[in-house]
N, C-alpha and C positions, 0 to 999 in steps of 0.2 A: 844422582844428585848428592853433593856432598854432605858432609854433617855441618856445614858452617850457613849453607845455602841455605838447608831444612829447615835451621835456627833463625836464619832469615825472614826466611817465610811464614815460619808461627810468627814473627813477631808482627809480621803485615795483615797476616788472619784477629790478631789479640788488638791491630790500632797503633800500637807502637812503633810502626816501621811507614814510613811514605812510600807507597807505589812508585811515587816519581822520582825517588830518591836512584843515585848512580848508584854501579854494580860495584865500585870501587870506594863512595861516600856515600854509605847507608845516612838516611835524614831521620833523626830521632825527634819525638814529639814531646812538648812541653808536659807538664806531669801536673796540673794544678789543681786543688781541692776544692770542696764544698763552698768552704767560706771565702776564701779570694781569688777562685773563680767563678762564682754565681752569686753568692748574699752579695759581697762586695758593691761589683759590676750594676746588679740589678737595684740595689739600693740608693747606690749613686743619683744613677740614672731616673727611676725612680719620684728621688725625693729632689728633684731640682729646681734653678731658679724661681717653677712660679708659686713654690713653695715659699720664698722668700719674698717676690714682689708682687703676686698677686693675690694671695689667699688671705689677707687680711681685708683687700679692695672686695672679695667674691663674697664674702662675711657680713659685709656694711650693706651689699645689695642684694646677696639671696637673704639675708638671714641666718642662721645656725642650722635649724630646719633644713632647709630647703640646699643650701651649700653641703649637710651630713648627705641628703639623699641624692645628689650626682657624684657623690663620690661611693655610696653605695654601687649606685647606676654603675660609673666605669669601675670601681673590683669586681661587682660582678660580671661585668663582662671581661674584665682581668681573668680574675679566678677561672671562669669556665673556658679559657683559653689555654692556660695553663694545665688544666686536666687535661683535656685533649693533647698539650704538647707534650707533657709527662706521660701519657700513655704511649705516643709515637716514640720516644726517645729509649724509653725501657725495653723496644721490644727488638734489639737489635745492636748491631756497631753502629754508633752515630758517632760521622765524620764531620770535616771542617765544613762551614756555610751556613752554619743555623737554621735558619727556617725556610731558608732556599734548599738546603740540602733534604731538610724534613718535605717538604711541599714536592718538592721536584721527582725523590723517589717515591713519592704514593700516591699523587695526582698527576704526574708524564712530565718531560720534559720541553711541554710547549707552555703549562697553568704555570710550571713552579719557575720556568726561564722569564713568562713575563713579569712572574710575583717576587723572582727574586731582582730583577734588574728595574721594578720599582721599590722596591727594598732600600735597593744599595745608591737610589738616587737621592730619598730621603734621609739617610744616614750623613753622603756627602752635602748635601744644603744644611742637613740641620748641626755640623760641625759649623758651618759659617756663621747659625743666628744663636748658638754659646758662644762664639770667640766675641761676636758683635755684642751681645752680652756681660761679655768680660772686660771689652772697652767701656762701656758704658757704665758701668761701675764704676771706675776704673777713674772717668771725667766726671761723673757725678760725686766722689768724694772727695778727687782732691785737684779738680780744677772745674769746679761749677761755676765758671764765670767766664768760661772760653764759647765763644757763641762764633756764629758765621761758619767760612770756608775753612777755616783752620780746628772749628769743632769735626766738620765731618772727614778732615785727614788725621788728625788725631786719634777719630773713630777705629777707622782702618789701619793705624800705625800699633792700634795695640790691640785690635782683632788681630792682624798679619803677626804680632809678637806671639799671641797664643798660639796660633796657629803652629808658629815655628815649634815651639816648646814641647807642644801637642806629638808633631813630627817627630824630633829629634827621641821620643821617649817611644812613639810607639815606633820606629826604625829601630832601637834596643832590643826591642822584643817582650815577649811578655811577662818577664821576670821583673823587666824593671817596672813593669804598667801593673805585677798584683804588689810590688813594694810599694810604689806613688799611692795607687789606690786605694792600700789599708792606711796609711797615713791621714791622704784625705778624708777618706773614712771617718777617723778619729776625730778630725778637726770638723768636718760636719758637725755631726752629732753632738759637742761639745757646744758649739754655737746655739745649735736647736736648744740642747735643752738647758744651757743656759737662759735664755731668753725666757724657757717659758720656768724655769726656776726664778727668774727677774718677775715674772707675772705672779706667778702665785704665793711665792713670799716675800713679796717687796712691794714698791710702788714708783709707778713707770711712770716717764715722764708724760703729761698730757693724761694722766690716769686718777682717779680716788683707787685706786687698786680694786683688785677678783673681787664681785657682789656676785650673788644667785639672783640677786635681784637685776643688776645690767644683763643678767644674761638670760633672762625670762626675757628683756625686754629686746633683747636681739635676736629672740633667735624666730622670730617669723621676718616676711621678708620685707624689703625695702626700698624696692626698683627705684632708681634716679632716673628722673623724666629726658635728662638729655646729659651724656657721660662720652667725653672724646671716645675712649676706648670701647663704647658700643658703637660708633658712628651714628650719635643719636639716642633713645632711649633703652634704657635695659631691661632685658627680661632673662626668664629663663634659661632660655635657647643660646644667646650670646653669651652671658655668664659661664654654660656649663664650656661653650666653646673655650672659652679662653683659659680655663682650669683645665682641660681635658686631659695636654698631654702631660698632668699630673700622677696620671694612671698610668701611660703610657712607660716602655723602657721595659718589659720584661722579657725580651727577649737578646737583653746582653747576654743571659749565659750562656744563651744557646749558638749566638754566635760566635762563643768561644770553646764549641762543642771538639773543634781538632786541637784543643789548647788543654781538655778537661783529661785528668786519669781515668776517670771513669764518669762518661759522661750520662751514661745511661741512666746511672742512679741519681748522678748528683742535680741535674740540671733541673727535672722537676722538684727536686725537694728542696734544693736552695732558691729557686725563684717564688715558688710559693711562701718559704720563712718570707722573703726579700719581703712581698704583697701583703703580707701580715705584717711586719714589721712598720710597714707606710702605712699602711691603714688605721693602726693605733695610732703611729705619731700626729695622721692628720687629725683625728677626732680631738689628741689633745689640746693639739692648737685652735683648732675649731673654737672647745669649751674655754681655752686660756681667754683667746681674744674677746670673743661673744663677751664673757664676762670681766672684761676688763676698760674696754673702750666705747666711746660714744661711735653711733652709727657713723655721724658725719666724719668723725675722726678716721674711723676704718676707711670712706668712700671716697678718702680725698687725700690725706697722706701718704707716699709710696714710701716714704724713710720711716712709718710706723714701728716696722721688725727693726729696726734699728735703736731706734729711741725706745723698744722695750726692754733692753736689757740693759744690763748694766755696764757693758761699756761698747758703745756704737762699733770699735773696728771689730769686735769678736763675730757681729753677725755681716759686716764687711768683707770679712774675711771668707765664712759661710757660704757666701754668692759668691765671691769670685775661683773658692773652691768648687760651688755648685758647677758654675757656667765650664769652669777648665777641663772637672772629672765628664762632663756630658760631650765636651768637643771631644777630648780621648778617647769618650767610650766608642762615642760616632765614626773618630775615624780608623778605630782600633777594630771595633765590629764589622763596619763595611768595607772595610777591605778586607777580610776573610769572606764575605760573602762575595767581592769579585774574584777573590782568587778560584773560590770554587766552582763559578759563572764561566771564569777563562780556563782550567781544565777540563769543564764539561766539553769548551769547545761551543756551545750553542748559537755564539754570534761570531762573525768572521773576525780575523785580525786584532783576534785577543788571549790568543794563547799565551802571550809573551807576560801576561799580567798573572798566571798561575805559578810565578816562580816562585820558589821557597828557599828559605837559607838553609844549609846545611845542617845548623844546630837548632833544633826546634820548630824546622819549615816556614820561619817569618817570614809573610808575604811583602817583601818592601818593595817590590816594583809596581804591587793594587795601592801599598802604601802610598808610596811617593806621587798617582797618580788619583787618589780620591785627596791627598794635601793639596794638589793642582787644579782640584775643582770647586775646594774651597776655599780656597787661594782667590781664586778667578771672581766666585760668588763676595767676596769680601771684598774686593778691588768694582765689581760692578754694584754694586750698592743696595737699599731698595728694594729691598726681598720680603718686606712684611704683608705685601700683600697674596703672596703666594704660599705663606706660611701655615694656612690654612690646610693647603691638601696636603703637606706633611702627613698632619694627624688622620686626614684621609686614606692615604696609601697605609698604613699601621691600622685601620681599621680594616680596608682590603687584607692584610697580610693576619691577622687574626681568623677573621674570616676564611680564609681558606686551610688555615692552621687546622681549625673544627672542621672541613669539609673534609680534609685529610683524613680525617681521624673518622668522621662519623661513614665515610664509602668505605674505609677498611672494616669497620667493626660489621657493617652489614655484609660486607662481602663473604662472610663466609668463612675465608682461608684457613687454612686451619694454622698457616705458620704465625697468624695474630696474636701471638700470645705475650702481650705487653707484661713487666714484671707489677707496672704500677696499675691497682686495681681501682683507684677511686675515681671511675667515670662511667658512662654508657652514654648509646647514642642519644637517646635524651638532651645530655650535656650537649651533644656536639649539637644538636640540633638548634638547642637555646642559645647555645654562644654562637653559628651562625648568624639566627634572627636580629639576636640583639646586636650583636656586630654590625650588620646592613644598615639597622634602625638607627644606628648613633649616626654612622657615617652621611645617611639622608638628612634625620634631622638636624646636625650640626650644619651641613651646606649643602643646597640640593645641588646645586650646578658644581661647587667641586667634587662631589661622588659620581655623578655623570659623566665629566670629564674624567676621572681618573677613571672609572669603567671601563670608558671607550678607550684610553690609553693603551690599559691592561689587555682589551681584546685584540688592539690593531696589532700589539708586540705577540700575543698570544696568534694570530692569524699567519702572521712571518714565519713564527715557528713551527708553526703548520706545514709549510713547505719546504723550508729551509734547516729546521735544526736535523743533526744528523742521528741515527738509527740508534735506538741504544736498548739494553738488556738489562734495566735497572728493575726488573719485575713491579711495573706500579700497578694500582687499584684498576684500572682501563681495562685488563688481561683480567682479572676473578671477577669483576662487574657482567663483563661482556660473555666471561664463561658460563654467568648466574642466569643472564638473560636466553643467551641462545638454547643451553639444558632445559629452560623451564617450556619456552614458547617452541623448542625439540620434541617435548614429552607431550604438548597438545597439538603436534602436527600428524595427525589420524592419515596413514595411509589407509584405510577404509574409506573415508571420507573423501575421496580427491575425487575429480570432477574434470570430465574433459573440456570446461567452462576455464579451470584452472591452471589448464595443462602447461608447461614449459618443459624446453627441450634442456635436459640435465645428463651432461659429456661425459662420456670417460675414453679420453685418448690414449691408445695402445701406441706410443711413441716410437716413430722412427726417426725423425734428425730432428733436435730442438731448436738449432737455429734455421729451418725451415719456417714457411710461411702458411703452412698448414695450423700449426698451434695457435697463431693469433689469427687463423679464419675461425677455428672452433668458439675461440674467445668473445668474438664477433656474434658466433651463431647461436651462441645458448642462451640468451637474451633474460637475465636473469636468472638462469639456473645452477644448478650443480656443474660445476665444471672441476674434473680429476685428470690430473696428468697424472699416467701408470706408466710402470715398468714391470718387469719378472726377473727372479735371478734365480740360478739355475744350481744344482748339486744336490751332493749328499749329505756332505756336514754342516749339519745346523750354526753350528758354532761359528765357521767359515762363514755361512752367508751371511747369517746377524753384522760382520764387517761390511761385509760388500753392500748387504741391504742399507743398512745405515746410513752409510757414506752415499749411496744414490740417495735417498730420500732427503738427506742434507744437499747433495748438488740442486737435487730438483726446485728443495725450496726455495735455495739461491737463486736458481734462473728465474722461475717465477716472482719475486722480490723484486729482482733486478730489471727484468721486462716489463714490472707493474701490471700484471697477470693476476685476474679476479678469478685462481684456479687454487687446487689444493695438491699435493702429490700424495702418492699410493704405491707403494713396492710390496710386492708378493713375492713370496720361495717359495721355487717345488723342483722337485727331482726329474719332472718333463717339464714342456715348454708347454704342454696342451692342459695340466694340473697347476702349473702356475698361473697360466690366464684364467683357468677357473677359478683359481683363491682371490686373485685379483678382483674379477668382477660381481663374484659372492662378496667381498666384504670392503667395497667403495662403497664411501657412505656412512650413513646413520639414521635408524628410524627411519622415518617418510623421506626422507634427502639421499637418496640412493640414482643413480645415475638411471637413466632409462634408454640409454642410446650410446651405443658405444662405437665409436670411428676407430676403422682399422685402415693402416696404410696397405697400397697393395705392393708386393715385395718383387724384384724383378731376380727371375732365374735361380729357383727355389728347386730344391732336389726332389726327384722322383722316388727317393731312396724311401724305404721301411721303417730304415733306423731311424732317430730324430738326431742322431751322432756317431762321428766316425770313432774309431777304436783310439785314435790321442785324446779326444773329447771326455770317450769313455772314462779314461785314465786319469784326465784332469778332477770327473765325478768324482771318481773311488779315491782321490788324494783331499777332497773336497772345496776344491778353488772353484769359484761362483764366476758362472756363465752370467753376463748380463752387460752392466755398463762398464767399460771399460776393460772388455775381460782380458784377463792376465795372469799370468802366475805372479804369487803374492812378490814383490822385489826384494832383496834379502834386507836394505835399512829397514822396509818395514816389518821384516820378521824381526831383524835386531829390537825397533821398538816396540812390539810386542817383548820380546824375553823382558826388555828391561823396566815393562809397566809392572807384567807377572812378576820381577823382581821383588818392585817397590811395595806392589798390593800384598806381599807376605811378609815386608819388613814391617809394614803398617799393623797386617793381622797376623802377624807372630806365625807358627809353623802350621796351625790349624787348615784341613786338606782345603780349597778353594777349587771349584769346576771350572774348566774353560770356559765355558761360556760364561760367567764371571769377570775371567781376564778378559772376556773381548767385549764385554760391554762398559769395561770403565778404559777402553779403550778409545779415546781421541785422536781423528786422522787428519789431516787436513787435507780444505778438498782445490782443488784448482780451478780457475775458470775453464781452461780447455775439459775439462770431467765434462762436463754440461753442454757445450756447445759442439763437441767435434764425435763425430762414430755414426753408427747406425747402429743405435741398440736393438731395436725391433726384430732387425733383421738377423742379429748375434744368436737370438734365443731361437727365432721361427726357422727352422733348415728345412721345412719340408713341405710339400705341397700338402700332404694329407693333414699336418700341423696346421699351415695358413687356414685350410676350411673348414674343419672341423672348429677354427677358433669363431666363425658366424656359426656354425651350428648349436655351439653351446650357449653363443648369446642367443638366440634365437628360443633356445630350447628355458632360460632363464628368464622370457619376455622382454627381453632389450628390441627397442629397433638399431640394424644395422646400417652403418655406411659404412663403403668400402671406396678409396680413393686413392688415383693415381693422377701420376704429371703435378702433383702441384707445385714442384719445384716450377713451373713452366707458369706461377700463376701471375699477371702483372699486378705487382700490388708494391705498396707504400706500407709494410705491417699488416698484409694480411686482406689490405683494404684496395679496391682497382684505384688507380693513377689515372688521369688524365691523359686521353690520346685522341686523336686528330680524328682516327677511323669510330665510326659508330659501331660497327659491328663488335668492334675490341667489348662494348660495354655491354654487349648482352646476356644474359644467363638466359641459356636454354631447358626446358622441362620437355624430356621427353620420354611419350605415353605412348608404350612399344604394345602396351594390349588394347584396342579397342572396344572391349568387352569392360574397360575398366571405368568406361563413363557410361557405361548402358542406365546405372542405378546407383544411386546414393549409397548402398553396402558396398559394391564392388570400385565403386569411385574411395570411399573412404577406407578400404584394404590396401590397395594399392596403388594411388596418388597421393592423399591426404599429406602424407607426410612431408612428402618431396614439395607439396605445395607449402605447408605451414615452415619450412626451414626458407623455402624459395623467398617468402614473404615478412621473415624475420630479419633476410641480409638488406634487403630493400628498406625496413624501416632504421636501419644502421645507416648513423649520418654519412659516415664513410664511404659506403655502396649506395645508398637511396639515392642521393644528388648526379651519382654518374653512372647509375644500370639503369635494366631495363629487363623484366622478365619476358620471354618467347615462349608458348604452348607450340609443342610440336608432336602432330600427332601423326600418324601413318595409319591407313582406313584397305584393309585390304578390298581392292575392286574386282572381282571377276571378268570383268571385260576389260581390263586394262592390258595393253600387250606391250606398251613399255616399260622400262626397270621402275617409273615411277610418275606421277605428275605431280606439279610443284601448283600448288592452290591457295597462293600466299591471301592471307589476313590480316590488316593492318588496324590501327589507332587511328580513329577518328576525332573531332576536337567533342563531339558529343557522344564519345565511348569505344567502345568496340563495334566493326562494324566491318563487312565481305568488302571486299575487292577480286572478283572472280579473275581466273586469267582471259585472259585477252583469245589467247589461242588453245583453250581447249573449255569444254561444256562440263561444268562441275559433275560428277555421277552424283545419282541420287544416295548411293551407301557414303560417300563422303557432305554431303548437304545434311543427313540425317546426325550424322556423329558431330557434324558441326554445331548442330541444334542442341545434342544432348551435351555436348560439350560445354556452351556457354552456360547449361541449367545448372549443371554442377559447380563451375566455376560463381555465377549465383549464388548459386543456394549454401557454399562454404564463404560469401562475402570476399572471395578474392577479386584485387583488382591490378588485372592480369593488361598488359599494356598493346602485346602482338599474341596471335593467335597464326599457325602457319597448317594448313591439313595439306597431306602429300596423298598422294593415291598409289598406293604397291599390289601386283599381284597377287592374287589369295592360290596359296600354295597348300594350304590343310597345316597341320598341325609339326612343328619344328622338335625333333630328337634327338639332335646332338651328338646319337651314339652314346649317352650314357646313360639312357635306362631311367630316365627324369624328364618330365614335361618342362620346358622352362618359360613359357608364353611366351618365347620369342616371334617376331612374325615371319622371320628368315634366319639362317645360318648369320654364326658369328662373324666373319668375314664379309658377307653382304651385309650385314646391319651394321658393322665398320665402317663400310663404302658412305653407304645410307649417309648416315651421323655427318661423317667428314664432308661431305657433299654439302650440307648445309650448317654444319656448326663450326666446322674450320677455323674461323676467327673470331668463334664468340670467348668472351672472358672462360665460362664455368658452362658445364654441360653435365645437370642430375639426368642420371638413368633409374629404372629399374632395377633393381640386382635380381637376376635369372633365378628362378625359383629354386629351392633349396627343400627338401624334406628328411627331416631325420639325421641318424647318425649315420657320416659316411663310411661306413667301415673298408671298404677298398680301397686299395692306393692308387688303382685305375680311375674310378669313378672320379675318387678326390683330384688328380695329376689330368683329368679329361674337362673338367670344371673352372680349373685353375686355367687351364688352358683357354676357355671360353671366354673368360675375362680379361681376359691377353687380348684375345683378338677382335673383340671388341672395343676393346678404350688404344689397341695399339696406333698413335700416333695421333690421338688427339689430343684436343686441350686439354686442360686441365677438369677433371671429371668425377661425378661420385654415383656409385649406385646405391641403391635405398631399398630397403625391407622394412618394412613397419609388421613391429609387435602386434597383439589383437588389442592390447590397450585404447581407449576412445582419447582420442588426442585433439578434439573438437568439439564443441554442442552446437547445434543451430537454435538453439533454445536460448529466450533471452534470461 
């Protein structure tokens, strides 16, 4: 990377550079200060028109009193908004969008997409009712005598003029909007205190001029029994309504947060001067007017602010300053907060509105198209009835301001470290409350509705917004919760009342259909998709390990996999699945059953590698997914990471394993979906079995399964077919001994029943299988290969159907009896029942020096199987008994082979070992 690029990129790290800026026209950001871009903005906004046309009217009806304390009421819930925002702002680069950008990255991107796209919809309404504002002034000085159809085109002829003016200023950008603004500024405030310098040292028209004595007598309250502007009589409630969004507007600086030098510092400190600086001014007008006018005068004059000073156009002028700086600020505001809505991308076919100009990133295209919707709002008219949930939505967007602020401070993190110290969650908790409180009691049904708004946009996003890496409050909430209720999950304590089947998949093809039956079968549990990678150099595998552990979590991601991934290194393949299955998991959440694929035509050999294999170790290139010699660009980008990481840390020595973990690979889709990794690392028969002996020897239960590439499924799940047999799963109980009694039923069924009986209540298998007991009863008098002694479903249970042609023997009548006890007395409910009758041959050796309770050689109990499960979906077995460590490559290569001949050509198949763990209670 060059010196020009490097300089680039500090400047996109410091704020000063736009990500989206070309490689060719870097976009440099406006540079603006304390005062004119936050006191300014926020003062403006702020101290607006109903500063001028209503606060004399709120005065005559609450009183002095009572009009001081809803203005107490909304600073303080001002104030305690702004702590919270001033903490969020300090504690970080804050970019363009304001309080969308605030909300979005510390509550997700579904709270802060609905919170900002009701943001930006009251921003563009409430440019239309200042322009309408601005007309209205506008016909009330100097043509109050135009009435009918030509008053309300007049209206709109000089809303649509503001509006243009509005436009054309913030299309310049924001150089010319902090020039305007300090200006208006001036003329403000010049008005203001003019007028109340008319008050207090002069005497105003309609006045005996300032008594302590008028203003004793105004300041308790005064409700008018019936007042247009209550719809009817006034109280409290309506009053603080229609003054409310007096308080409101403190969030201009922050939507000029991509506009600010440093917005960190400046935005809380200048919005709060802003809030002190309105909160004085109102008290003084409060005490001017209280003391200056008759009640009636305040309740019923709207040109009162007029005729108090000394010359009517200076506070003319006032409002029609007020009304123009609040449509600017609205439309200058919210269109930064859509621009930064259409870069996020969150809603379709709005990317086009995050453009920025080159000099300064002025968003004119959110521009041009929040002027289009107050355009529209000014052209359809009639908008005062809805003007209400404005101040609604502003009281949502406060409100979660503090919910931002109050999940972070509790969460923990330790990167929270805001520079602005004057809050805790206390604050955010009160400025919640009382946020909610204003918003109910100002109007119950617009809070409602605007809730339900917020959630139906907030539920879309749920589905729809795309993936993002914004680290919000969601991620150290969730980490706080699962750590705490981790540390009281008492592996002591667990209970085969509690038991769940918790996976760890020793992966052979990911885009097989084996990983989403696992998915399917751990039915709330711990499910771990693992891999091993293989060598000598540590260093080495931390790449390779890495990089799988990132593909894996892709696939998973990608598949919508309620699984977690796990990669292990070791210098064998029988050391690696150990460190695998030692350390999947956490605490009590540790996997208890581990599925192994079975691997077809695995070497007989001693070694677990042939002499290139060797060579690959001792160079130390990692055996596993995708194994390879490293390709040379990516040794090139390794040299030139190592480069960069000692230009950064000067000559100081730096370990490889250093350079290869600030090393970044990218991983491909084919990583994940294409190979047999399973089978990359396992080369050896004595490797495959030994890898159940070590589960085994760690109290895992095993399954071992083959064919399931053969298995019909839709994801994992049987498909619909015409033949019934397709739907069956078969259970079959190859020792007879194993239903004699409830220990030896719960050794060596239980398991294969509780997994059989998990896929069944999956909507996907429950509606199209059907589980089959199949048990084989050796008979002594039998002299054929078998009899077939089928048992079917009757509509009141389970119930014999002997055969037709032959006379059930008594050893198969008796296992049928102890069979259904058990199946009983474990509450399963088993649909076919089938007992065969086989020779009793004595006890089955295999030739390898191991009892495996088979009840015939592997190739008859092949025959056996295929005879009657041929075309069933899934056929659990047994897995042939297994003790200890196999230390022979015979034994292991004779066992391996057993299992071969057994599952060779049938369905798709699993056999089962169960742990000594109690995986059931019959206890209620």
């Amino acid at each position: 990377m060059g010196v020009g690029r490097d300089a680039e990129y500090k400047q996109v790290l410091d704020g000063n550079l736009s990500p989206h800026a070309s490689n060719n026209s870097p976009m440099t950001h406006n540079q603006l200060g304390l005062i004119n871009g936050v006191v300014v903005p926020c003062s403006l906004n702020i101290l607006g028109v109903v500063l001028f046309l209503w606060l004399p009217w709120a005065l005559g009806q609450a009183g002095g009193g009572e009009l001081l304390g809803m203005f107490v009421l909304g600073e303080t819930q001002t104030v305690l908004t702004v702590l919270s925002l001033s903490a969020i702002v300090s504690n970080g680069t804050m970019k363009g969008g304001g309080s969308y950008f605030m909300i979005s990255r510390s509550l997700g991107p579904e709270l802060g997409g609905a919170m900002g796209f009701l943001f930006y919809i009251s921003y563009a309404v409430s440019a239309t009712f200042y322009a309408a504002g601005f007309g209205k002034e506008v016909q009330q000085t100097w043509f109050p005598d135009m009435t009918g159809a030509w008053n309300g085109m007049f209206l709109t002829l000089c809303s649509s003029i503001a509006l243009l003016l509005v436009l054309v200023v913030a299309l310049i950008g924001a150089s010319l909007f902090t020039k305007i603004n300090s200006f208006l500024f001036l003329i403000q405030f010049v008005a203001i205190f003019t007028a109340l310098g008319s008050i207090f040292f002069g005497k105003p028209q309609n006045s005996d001029g300032w008594s302590s004595s008028k203003l004793r007598e105004n300041w308790g309250r005064g409700y008018a029994s019936h007042d247009d502007a209550c719809d009817g009589g006034c109280d409290f409630r309506k009053v603080f309504a229609i003054v409310f969004p007096a308080v409101t507007g403190v969030m201009e600086g922050a939507n000029l947060s991509g506009d600010l030098k440093n917005p960190g510092r400046d935005i809380g400190r200048g919005t709060l001067i802003a809030v002190l600086m309105a909160f004085m001014t109102y008290i003084l007008l409060i005490i001017a007017f209280a003391g200056a006018f008759d009640r009636d005068e305040l309740r019923t004059n709207q040109a009162i602010f007029q005729e108090a000073c000394v010359n009517n156009y200076i506070v003319v002028v006032g409002i029609l300053v007020s009304t123009s700086s609040s449509a600017l600020g609205a439309i200058f505001g919210g269109s930064r907060v859509l621009q930064a809505l259409a870069r996020d991308e969150l809603f379709p076919y709005t990317k086009f509105l995050g453009k920025g100009t080159a000099k300064g990133d002025e968003p004119w295209v959110a521009v041009l198209f929040t002027w289009g919707i107050a355009q529209a709002c000014a052209f359809i008219g009639g908008l005062d009835k809805i003007a209400p949930i404005i101040s609604t939505f502003f009281c949502l967007s406060y409100a979660c301001c503090n919910l931002a602020c109050f999940l972070v401070s509790i969460s923990g993190t330790p990167n929270f470290r805001p520079r602005f110290k004057y809050f805790s969650w206390h604050t955010c908790v009160a400025g919640i409350l009382l946020n909610i409180f204003i918003m109910f009691y100002l109007n119950v049904y617009y809070a409602a509705a605007a809730i339900c708004l917020m959630l139906a946009i907030f539920a879309y996003l749920v589905y729809k917004a795309p993936t993002t890496t914004w680290g919000d409050v969601r991620q150290a909430l969730m980490y706080h919760q699962v750590r705490k209720y981790l540390l009281r999950l008492d592996a002591r304590k667990q209970h085969g009342k509690t038991w769940r089947p918790s996976v760890l998949l020793l992966i052979n093809k990911l885009n097989g259909p084996l990983v989403e039956f696992c998915n399917h079968m751990k039915k709330g549990g711990l499910y771990v998709i693992g891999n091993v990678v293989l060598g000598n150099s540590f260093d080495r595998l931390t790449v390779t390990a890495n990089r799988m552990q990132k593909a894996l979590g892709e696939y998973i991601h990608v598949e919508n996999l309620k699984a977690f991934p796990a990669v292990a290194v070791g210098r064998s393949a029988r050391t690696a699945y150990q460190n695998l299955m030692l350390t999947s998991g956490l605490g009590a959440m540790t996997p208890n059953t581990v599925v192994i694929p079975f691997i077809e035509g695995l070497s007989t050999s001693k070694h677990e590698w042939d002499d290139s294999e060797h060579e690959k170790m001792r160079m130390g290139i990692g055996l596993g997914l995708k194994t390879r010699v490293v390709p040379e660009e990516e040794e090139n980008e390794i040299k030139q990471q190592e480069a960069k990481i000692r230009r950064v840390h000067g000559s100081s020595p730096m370990s490889q394993s250093q350079i290869f973990h600030n090393l970044s690979v990218k991983i491909e889709k084919k990583d994940y979906t294409e190979g047999r990794f399973f089978q990359q690392s396992v080369k050896t028969t004595h490797s495959f079995v030994n890898l159940m002996v070590d589960a085994r020897a760690l109290s895992k239960n095993v399954i071992v399964v083959r064919h399931f590439d053969k298995l019909s499924t839709s994801h994992g799940a049987p498909i619909d077919e015409s033949e019934e047999d397709l739907r069956v799963i078969d259970m079959w109980l190859l020792d007879q001994s194993s239903v004699a009694t409830w220990e030896s039923f719960k050794l060596q069924v239980l398991l294969m029943a509780e997994l059989g009986h998990i896929l069944l209540r999956n909507k996907a298998w429950g509606r199209k299988s059907v589980m089959r007991v199949v048990l084989p009863v050796r008979v002594a008098r039998v002299k054929e290969s078998y009899i077939d002694l089928g048992l079917s479903e009757s509509k009141e249970g389970i119930d014999s159907e002997k055969s037709q042609e032959q006379t059930e023997p008594l050893e198969c009548a008796q296992a049928r009896k102890l069979l259904l006890e058990r199946l009983a007395e474990a509450r399963f409910n088993i649909q076919r029942i089938k007992i065969i009758a086989i020779p009793d041959i004595g006890e089955v050796n295999n030739e390898i020096g191991l009892r495996t309770s088979l009840p015939m050689d592997g190739k008859s109990l092949n025959r056996l199987v295929k005879e009657h499960s041929s075309s069933c979906l899934l056929a659990l077995l047994p897995l042939p008994r297994l003790h200890g460590y196999v230390s022979s490559h015979q034994d292991a290569t004779e066992y391996y082979q057993l299992l071969g001949e057994i599952s060779d050509g049938l369905p798709p198949c699993a056999f089962f070992s169960e742990s000594d763990h109690t995986i059931m209670s019959r206890e209620i």
